[in-house]
Residue, then its C-alpha position, 0 to 999 in steps of 0.5 A: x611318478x605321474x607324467x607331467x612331473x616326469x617331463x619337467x625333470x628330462x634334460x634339454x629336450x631339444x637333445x633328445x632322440x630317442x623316444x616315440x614321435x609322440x614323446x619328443x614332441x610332449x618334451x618340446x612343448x613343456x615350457x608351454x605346458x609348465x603355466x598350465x601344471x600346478x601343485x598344491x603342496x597339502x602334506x609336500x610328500x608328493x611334491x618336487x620342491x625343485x621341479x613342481x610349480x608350488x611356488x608363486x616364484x615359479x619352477x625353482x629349478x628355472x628360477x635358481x638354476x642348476x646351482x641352486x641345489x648347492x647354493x641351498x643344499x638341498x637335494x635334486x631329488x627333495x620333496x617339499x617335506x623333505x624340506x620343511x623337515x630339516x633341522x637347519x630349515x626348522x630353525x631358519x624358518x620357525x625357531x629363529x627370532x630373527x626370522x620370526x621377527x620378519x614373518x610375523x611383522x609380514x604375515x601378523x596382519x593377515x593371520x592376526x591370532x593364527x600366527x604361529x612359528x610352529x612348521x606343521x601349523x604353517x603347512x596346515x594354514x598353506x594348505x587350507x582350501x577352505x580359507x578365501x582367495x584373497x587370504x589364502x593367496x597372500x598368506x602363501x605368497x608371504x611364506x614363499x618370498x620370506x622363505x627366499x629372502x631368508x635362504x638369500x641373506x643365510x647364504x650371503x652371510x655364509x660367503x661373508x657379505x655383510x647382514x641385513x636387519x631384520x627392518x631390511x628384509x621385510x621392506x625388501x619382502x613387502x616390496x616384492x609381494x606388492x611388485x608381484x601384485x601389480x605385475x598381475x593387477x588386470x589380468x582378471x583375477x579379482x582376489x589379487x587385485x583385492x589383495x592389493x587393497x588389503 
């Protein structure tokens, strides 16, 4: 396991006394060195779907905190592989129409002929190096915030709050894929400003 990934998976390192000079002074810098420490998933067997920053969200432990693995039910210790692997998330995420409905009324724009519900197709574009940074951006972004909007409304039905259509979610994924746009419109990256256009 290589050391940045292992310093974003120690406790409060504000606790910690053991360890060199050195090393506590690593554990206390490393919500500044999380911006800098990026992963790109290519197959997920490398990469943390909790700990490592894959995810335009951000750290998914951060953003879901420790209940997060419950709410979702998936383990401390997955890969992103792990992940996309499941049953239950093959069938969420590619199989079902409801949520085919909404990824392809999100991303059949931007894929147009290459829209697939097949996972290792997905993994495959996501993981395209070759295509532009405007696409490549909004091509993963679109994945991830319909893949957290999908796991929100799976769990809300789960603890008997009432459904949203198909129409909701995506105007509620759209909407935060334009917020996430803005958020970051002149900060010097040309490709999502271009997105914003596109």
């Amino acid at each position: 396991m290589a050391v940045p990934t292992i310093l974003f998976r120690i406790g409060d390192a504000t606790n910690t006394t053991s360890g060199s000079w050195v090393w506590q002074k690593l554990l206390k810098l490393r919500d500044l060195a999380k911006q800098f420490f990026k992963r790109e998933v290519k197959n997920g067997r490398e990469t943390s779907f909790w700990y490592d920053l894959w995810s335009t969200l951000g750290c998914l432990k951060d953003v879901m905190g420790e209940r997060g693995c419950i709410a979702l039910g998936i383990s401390d210790k997955a890969v992103f592989a792990d992940v996309l692997t499941d049953e239950t998330c093959q069938h969420l995420f590619f199989s079902c129409n409801y949520s085919r409905q909404i990824r392809k009324a999100l991303a059949g724009g931007i894929l147009q002929n290459a829209f697939t519900t097949s996972r290792n197709d997905i993994v495959e574009i996501i993981s395209n190096t070759s295509l532009p940074p405007t696409k490549k951006f909004l091509i993963g972004y679109t994945f991830q915030a319909t893949v957290h909007a999908l796991w929100r409304e799976r769990n809300a039905r789960r603890h008997g709050e009432q459904l949203q259509t198909a129409s909701v979610i995506t105007k509620f994924v759209d909407k935060t894929i334009r917020l996430k746009l803005l958020s970051v419109k002149g900060l010097g990256h040309k490709y999502l400003e271009e997105s914003l256009i596109t």
